[in-house]
C-alpha positions in Angstrom: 132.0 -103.6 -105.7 134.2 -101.0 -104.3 136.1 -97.4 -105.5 134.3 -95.2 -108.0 131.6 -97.9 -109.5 130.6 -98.2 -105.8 130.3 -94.4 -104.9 128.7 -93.7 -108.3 126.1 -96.7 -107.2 125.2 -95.4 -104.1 124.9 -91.5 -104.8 122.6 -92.8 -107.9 121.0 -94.9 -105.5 120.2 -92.4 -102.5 119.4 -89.2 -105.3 117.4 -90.8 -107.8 114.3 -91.6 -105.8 114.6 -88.4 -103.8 115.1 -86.2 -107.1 111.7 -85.1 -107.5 110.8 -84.2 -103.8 114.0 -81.7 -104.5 113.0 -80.1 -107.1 109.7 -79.5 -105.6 111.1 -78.0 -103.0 113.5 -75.8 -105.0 110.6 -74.8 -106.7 108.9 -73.5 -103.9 111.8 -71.5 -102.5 112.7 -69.6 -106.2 109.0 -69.8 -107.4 110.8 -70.5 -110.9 110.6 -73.5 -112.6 113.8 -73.5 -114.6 115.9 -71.8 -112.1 114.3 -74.4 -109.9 115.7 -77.5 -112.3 119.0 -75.9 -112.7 119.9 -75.3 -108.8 118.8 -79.1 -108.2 121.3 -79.1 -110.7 123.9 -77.4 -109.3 122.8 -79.0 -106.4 123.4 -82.7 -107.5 126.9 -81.9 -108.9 128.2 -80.0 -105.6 126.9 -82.7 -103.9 128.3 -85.3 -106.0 131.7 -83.6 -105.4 131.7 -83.0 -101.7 130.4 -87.3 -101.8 133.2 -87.6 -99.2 132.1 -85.2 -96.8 129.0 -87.2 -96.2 129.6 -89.4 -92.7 126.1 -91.0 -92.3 124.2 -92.2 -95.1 121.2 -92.3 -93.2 121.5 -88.6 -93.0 121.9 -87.9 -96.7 118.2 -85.8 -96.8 119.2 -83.4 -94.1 122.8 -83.2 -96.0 121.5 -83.1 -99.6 119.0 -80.7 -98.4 121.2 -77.9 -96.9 123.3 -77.8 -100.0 120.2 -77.6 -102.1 118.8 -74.6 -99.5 122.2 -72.8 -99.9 122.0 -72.7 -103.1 118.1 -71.7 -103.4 119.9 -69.0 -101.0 122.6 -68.2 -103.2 120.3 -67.7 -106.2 117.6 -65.4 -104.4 120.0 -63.1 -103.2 121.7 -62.7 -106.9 118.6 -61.9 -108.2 117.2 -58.2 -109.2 113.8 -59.2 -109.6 111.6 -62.0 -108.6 109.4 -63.9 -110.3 105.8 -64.8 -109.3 105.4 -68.0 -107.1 104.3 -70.7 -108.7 104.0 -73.4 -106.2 102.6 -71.4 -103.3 99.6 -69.6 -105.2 98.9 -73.7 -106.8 99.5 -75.3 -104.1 95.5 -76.2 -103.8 92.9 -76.8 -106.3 90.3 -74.0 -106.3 87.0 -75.4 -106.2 83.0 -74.4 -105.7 81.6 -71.0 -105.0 84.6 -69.6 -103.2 87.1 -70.5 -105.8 87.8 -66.9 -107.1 88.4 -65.5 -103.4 90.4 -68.7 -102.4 92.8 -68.0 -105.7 92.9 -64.2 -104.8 93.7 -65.3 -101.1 96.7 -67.7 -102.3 98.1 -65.4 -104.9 98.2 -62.8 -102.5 99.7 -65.3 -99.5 102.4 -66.0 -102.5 103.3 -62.6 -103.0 103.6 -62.1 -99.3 105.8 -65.0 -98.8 107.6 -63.5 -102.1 109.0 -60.2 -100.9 110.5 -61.8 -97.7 114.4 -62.1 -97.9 116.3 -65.4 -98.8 116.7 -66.1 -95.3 112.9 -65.2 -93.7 111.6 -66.8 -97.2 112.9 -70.3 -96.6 112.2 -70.4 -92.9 108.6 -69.8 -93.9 108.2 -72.0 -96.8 110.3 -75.1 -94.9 108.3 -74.9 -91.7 104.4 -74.0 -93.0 104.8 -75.8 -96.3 106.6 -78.3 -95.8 105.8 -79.0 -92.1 110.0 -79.1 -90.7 110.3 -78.3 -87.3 112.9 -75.6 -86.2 115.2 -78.0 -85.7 114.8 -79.5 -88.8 115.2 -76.5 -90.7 118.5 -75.7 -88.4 119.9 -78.7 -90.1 119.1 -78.3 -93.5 120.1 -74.6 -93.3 123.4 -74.5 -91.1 122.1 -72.1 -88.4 121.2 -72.5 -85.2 117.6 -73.1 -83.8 117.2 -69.8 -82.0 118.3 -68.4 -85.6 115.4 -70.4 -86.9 112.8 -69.5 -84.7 113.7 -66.1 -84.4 113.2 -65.7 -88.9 110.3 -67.8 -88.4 109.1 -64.7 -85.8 109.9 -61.8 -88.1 108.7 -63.3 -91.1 105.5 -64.0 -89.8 105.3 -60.8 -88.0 106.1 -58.9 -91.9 103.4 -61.3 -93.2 100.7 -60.3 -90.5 101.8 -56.3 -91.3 101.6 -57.2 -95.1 97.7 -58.9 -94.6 96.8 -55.8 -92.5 98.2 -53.4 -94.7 96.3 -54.8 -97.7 93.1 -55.2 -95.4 93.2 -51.1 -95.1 93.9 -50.4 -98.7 90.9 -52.6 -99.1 88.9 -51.0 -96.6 89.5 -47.5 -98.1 88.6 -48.2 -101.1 91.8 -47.8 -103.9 
């Protein structure tokens, strides 16, 4: 098989098993479940377009990837408000006697994560969620690995100043 039929086959073929993981991870990035199923979307079809472009098949995650990242990107920065996280905060089951505390802990590690910008946001949620290393993440997202380690500094750093800021608040009382 050969031309179209063939290309069609073995995009279906690479996407289709991967689909889900995709729109996991889109989810996690624009804590939005629609917006999440609409830029796999969007994702799929500029992939689909840009087929050609792709010169290893054994590299399709890492290419598939960075166009589903660019436009998680492209979406975050267009919005005026966020929504909550969805993923993040659910991420794990809340059990036994410190379940209340262990919700409270995640919702507010979600709405940390939240009100980093695009770029900060899915540095953190590709390396500590979904365990890439900076190179990893360089490939997916285009930029270079200094670049990568360098958001992964900062965000981290707004996080920590975020945790102690809510520590005092606590502290004092309000």
């Amino acid at each position: 098989m050969t031309g179209p039929d063939a290309r069609a086959e073995a995009f279906t073929r690479l996407t289709a098993s991967r689909l889900t993981s995709y729109y996991r991870l889109a989810t996690v990035i624009l804590g939005d479940h629609a917006d999440a199923e609409d830029a796999t979307h969007d994702a799929a079809v500029r992939a689909w377009e840009r087929w050609g472009s792709l010169r290893d098949a054994e590299r399709f995650d890492a290419w598939f990837g960075r166009i589903l990242v660019n436009e998680c990107r492209d979406r975050l920065r267009r919005r005026k408000s966020r929504p909550n996280l969805v993923s993040l905060a659910d991420r794990t089951a809340a059990g036994g006697f410190g379940a209340i505390d262990g919700l409270a802990a995640r919702h507010a590690q979600a709405e940390a994560v939240d009100g980093l910008g695009p770029d900060h946001r899915i540095a953190v949620i590709l390396h500590y969620y979904l365990g890439l290393t900076a190179e990893q993440i360089a490939e997916r997202t285009g930029v270079r690995v200094g670049t990568v380690k360098s958001r992964l500094h900062y965000a981290v750093s707004a996080l920590r100043a975020t945790r102690d800021a809510a520590a005092r608040l606590e502290g004092t009382g309000r």
